[in-house]
N, C-alpha and C positions, 0 to 999 in steps of 0.2 A: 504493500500500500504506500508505502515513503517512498518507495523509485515511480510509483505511479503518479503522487503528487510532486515526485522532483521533476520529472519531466514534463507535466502540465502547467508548472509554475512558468518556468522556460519557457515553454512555447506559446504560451499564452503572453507570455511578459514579449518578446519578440517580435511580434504579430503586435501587437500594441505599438511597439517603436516603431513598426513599419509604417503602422496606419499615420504617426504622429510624422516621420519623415514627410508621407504625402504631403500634410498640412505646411509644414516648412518648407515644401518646393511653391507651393503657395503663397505663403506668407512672403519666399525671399524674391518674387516676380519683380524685374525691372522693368516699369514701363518708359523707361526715360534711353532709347535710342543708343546717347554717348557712352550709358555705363558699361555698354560691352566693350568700350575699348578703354576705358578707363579707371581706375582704383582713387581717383581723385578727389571722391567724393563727399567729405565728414570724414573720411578712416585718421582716427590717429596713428602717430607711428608704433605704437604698443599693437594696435588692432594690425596694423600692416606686417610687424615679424613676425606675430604669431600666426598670421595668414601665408606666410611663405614658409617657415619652418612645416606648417600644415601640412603643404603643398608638397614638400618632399620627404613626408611618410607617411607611404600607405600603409593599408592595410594588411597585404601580404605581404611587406617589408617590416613590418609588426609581428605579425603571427610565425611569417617565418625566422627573423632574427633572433627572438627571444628562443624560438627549436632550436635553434643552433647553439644559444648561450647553455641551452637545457644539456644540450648533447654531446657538446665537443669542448662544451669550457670556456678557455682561454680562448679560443681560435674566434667562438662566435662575441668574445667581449671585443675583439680587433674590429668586427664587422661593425659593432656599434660607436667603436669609434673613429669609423670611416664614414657614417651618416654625421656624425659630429663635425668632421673635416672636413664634411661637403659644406655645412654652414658656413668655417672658416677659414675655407677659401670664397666663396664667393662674397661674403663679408671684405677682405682683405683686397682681393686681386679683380673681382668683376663686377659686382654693386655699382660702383663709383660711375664707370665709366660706362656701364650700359644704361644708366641713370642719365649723364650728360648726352649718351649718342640720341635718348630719347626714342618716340615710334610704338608701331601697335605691335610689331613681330620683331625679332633680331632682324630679319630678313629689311625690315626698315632702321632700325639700329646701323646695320653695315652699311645700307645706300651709300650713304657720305662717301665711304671708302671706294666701293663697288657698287655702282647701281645696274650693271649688265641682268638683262632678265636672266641669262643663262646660269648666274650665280644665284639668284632668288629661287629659279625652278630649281635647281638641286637641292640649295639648302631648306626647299620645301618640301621635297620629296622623302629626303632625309628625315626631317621632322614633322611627317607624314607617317613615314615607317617607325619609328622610335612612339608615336601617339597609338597605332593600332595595336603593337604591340603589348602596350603598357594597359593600353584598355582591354584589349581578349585576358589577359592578366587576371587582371581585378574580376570581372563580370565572372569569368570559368569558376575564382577562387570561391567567389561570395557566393554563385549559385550553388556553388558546390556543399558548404557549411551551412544555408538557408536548408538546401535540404535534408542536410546530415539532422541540423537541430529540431525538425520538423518532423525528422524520422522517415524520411520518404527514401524508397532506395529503387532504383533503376533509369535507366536513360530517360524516359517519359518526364517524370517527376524532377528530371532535373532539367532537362530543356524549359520545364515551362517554368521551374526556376530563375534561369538565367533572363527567360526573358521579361519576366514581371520585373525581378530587380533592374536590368536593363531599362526597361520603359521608363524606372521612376527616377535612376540617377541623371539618363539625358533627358528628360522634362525638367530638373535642376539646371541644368548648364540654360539649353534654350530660354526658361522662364527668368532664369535669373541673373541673367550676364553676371561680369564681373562682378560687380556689388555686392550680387545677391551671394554668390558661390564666396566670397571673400567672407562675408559673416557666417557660412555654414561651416567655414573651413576654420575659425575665432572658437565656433561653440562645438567643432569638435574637437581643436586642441585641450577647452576647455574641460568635456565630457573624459577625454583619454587622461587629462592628469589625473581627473577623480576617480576612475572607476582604476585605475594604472594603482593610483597612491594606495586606492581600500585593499587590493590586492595586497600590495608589497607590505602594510601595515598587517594585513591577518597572517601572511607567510612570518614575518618575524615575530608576530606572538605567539604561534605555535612552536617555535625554536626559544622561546625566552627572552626574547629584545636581544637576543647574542648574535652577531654576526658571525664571529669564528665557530660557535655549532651551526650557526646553517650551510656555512662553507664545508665545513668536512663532514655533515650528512650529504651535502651534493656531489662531494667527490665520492663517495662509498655508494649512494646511490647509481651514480653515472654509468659504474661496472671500469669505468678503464683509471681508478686508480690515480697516484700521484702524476699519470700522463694528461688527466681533468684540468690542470694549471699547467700544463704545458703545450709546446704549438706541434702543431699534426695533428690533432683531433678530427680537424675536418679532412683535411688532403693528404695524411702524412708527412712522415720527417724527411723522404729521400728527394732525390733533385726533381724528379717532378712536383711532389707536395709543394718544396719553397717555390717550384716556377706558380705554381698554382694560387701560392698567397701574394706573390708580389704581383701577380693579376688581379686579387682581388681586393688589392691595398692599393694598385694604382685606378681600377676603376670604379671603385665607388667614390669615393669626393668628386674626382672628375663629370662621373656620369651625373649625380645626384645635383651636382651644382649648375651644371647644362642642361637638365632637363626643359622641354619645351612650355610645361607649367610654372615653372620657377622662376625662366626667365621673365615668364609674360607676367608674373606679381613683381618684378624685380622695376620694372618700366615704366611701374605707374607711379614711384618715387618721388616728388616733386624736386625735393631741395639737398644738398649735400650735408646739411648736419642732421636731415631728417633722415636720411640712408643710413649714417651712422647708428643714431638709435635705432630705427629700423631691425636694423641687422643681432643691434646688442640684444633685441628683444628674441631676434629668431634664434642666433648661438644659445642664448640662454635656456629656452625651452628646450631647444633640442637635446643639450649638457642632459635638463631634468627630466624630461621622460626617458633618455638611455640610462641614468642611473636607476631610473625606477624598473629598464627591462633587464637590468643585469640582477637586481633583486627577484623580478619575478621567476627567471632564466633558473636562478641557484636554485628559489621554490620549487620549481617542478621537476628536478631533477632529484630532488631531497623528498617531495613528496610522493611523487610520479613513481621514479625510477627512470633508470636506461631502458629496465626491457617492457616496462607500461608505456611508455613514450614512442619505444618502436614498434609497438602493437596498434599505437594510436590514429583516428583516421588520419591521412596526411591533409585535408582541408581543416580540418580542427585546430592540430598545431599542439603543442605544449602547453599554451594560453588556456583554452578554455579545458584540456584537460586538467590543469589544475587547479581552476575555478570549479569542475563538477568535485575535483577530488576533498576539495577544503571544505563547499558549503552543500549539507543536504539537505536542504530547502530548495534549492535552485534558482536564490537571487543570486549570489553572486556570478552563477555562467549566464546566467541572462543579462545581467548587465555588462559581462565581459564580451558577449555575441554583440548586441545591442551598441555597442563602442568601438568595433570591428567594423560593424555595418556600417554605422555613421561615418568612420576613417573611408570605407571606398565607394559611400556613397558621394563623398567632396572630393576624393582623388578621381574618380572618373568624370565627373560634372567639370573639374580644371580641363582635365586632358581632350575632353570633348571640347572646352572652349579655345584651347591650345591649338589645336587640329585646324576648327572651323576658322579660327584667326587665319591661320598661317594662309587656309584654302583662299579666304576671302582676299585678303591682301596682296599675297605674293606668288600665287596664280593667276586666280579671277581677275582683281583690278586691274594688273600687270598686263594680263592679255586681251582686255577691254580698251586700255589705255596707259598709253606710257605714264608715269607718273603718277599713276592711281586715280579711282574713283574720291567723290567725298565721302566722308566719315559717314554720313548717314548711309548710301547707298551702299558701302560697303557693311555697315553694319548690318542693314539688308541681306544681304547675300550671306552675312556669317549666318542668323539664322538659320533662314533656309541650311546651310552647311552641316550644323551642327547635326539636327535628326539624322541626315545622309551618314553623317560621321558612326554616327549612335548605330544606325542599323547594320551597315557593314560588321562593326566591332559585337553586338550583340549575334550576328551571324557566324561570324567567325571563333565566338566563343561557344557556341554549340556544336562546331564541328569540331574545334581543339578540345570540348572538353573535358578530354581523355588523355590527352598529353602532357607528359609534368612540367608542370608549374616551370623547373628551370631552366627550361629553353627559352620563354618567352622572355623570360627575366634577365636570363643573361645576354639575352640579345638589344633587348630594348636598353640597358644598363652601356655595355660593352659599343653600343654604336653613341650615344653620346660620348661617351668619354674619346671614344676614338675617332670621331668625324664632327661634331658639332662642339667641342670642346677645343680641339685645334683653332678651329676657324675663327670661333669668337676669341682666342686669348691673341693669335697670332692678328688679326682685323683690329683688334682694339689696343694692343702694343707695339705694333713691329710697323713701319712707317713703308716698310720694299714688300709687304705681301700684296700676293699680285690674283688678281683674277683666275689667272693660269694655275697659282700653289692654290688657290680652295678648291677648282674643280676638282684638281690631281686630290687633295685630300678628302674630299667631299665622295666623289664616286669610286676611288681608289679605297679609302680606308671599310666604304658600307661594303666593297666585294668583297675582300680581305675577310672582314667580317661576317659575312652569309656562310662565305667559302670555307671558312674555319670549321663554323661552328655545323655545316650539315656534313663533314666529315671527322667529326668530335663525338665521343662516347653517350652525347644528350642524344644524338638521333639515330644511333644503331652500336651493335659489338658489346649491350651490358643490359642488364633484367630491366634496367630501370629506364631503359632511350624511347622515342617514340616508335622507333620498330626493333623491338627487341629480338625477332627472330631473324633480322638480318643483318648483314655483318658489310658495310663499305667504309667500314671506322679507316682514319688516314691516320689523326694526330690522337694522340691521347690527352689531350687538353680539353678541362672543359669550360676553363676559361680564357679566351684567347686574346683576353685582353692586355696581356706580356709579349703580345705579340702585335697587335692593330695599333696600340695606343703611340706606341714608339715608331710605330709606319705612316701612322697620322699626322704624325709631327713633321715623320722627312721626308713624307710626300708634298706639305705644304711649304716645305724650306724650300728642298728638292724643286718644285712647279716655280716657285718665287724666281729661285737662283739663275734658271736655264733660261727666265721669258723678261720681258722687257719691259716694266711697267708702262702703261700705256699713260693718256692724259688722265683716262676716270678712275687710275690707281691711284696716284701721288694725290695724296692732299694739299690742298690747296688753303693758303691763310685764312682764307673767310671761312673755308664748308669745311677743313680738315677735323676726323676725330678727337674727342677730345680730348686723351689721354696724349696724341699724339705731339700734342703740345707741352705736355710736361717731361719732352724728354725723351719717350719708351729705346727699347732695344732697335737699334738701327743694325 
């Protein structure tokens, strides 16, 4: 009778948040035209960091970080302080200056530099593929746990899954431009400290308020022993392991701070000392939700176990198994579901607006008319854009949603860092990048990347690939990002070096970037 009421409290409590998410795709409706292209609006700079720290953690970068912290230890506390690094680099080295270059898309950001359509269409294409990706993501993951918590189990029940929550996250982006999604992405940083902190609070009161007994209940729980605080947990100790983590220590800051949602809250910055706060507001959240997942992380490995945790669905994650494991009632997994949802129902509502920006702007206007459409008309056209976006990605997440999780992730992850991360640090500091290095890096680094990764252990040669009974495995990497990131760079030097800046590369005194003026790497 108590697992029948724990389970009814859940789903019942879930299904309430859902219905209430509806009413807040409502409530956060813009009807004012400009706010899809702009965060300008009343946001103080407190609301502005914590709407960008929002923006670069999802859901499944939640659920699945803290599994890692659960299971590999050490390895998975590096990964949270590589979302931390994404903050402080883009705090430090690209806030500033994508803030001065101004514009609705990077893609307008660079104009100044490069206004060739042919560098827009790539670098939209680019940030095209990095947004479909990130969205089949999110939508596969959440339909997936909607129906695990629901209890539904087969293809049926999960398709229509995907597509209910599908409907309701892009009804947010569309109904709510900018504005709107900037305050859902406030109240759910706000919703994840609280539901994160009750968490991390009942894990240490069941240990005693001692940190050192819940450390070494989670290494004895873990199974792998005093290797729990040490690195190879995830990839191992030998030359592929280290290749493996300096891939995934160079592509997260880089990816996470490139992402196409990130930049686009990065740009509605008005003023330079309000970027600063800004930013102090988003490092700072970000510091305190990964201390509170390295708390939860230890939780569930101490309460879990290693081999509870590897029996665990993989849409669930270590998170809410240790929310059913701690409370038999069943508030606290409904509140940890409920705080999940909320996380990818504002991450996919950005990245749909991410997407629809980039289509309206640096396609559509571009190829309507040199120079762009005006702001309304083109806000126009993102609309319209956005549902187009949503269906795609909602389709595309019922035919993947069989395929693990880590392909999409480490593809969508592994091509910012390696081709939209280039472009924007080399465009906003180096004064000789030329049209010619972003192509070469832009479509050079995305093949690299495809190429890798569909002859990489994620899509055949191991139990766990998308086709596991086939075998055209090439590299044994499965992240190749030790490999793209540093081809991205000398593809973009590389293309710079060998071509001739033309007139619309050299900045010019009046239109040149604005970092370029304080100096950058010549």
């Amino acid at each position: 009778m108590r697992a029948v009421g724990h389970e009814t409290t859940t789903v019942v409590g879930f299904l309430v948040f859902m219905v209430l998410c509806g009413f807040l795709c409502v409530l956060a409706n813009s009807e004012d035209e400009a706010d899809d292209w702009s965060v300008r609006h009343g946001l103080k700079p407190w609301q502005q960091g914590l709407a960008i720290s929002g923006t670069g953690m999802s859901s499944v970068s939640l659920m699945a970080i803290t599994g890692m912290v659960a299971v590999t230890g050490h390895d998975g506390v590096m990964l949270l302080l590589g979302m931390v690094m994404s903050m402080v680099l883009l705090a430090l080295v690209l806030a500033e200056p994508l803030r001065r270059a101004g514009g609705r898309t990077v893609g307008d950001a660079l104009a100044l530099r490069m206004p060739q359509r042919s560098v827009r269409a790539a670098l939209a294409l680019v940030t095209l593929t990095v947004c479909l990706c990130f969205l089949v993501l999110q939508l596969a993951a959440v339909g997936a746990m909607t129906a695990h918590l629901l209890g539904l189990s087969g293809a049926g029940p999960k398709t229509a899954c995907i597509v209910t929550v599908g409907a309701l996250m892009v009804s947010l982006a569309v109904t709510g431009g900018l504005r709107g999604t900037a305050l859902v992405q406030i109240v759910k940083v706000g919703v994840l400290l609280v539901v994160y902190t009750a968490l991390a609070l009942v894990v240490l009161h069941r240990f005693g308020w001692n940190p050192d007994r819940l450390l070494a209940t989670a290494v004895e729980g873990s199974g792998l022993g005093d290797a729990y605080l040490g690195t190879g947990g995830q990839y191992g100790s030998d030359a592929l392991g280290v290749l493996e983590q300096i891939g995934t220590a160079i592509v997260l800051p880089l990816g996470i701070s490139c992402l196409p949602q990130v930049t686009m809250r990065v740009l509605g910055v008005r003023r330079a000392d309000e970027t600063r706060r800004v930013m102090r507001w988003a490092v700072g959240q970000m510091l305190l939700i990964s201390m509170l997942l390295v708390v939860v992380g230890f939780g569930a490995a101490a309460v879990v176990g290693g081999r509870g945790l590897a029996g665990a669905d993989p849409t669930a994650g270590a998170v809410l198994s240790l929310a059913g494991a701690l409370d038999r009632d069943g508030l606290l997994l409904s509140a940890v579901a409920c705080a999940v949802f909320l996380a990818a129902l504002a991450t996919v509502a950005d990245v749909v607006l991410a997407g629809a920006r980039t289509v309206a702007q640096d396609l559509y206007a571009q190829a309507v008319r040199r120079g762009g459409l005006s702001p309304e008309k083109v806000s126009t056209s993102a609309r319209w854009t956005a549902p187009a976006i949503g269906t795609v990605a909602v389709v595309l997440a019922v035919l993947a949603g069989d395929w693990p999780l880590l392909v999409l992730s480490t593809v969508a992850a592994t091509l910012s860092a390696s081709a939209l991360a280039p472009v924007l640090l080399y465009s906003l500091l180096w004064r000789r990048f030329t049209k010619t290095g972003a192509l070469w890096c832009l479509y050079g680094s995305t093949l690299l990347t495809l190429g890798l990764t569909a002859v990489s252990p994620l899509i055949s040669g191991s139990p766990g690939a998308v086709f596991p009974d086939m075998d055209f495995q090439f590299t044994p990497l499965t992240v190749p990002g030790v490999v793209t990131v540093p081809a991205g760079f000398a593809l973009g030097w590389l293309g710079s070096a060998l071509s001739r800046p033309g007139p619309r590369d050299e900045p010019d005194v009046a239109r040149e970037t604005p970092l370029a003026r304080t100096g950058g790497p010549s």
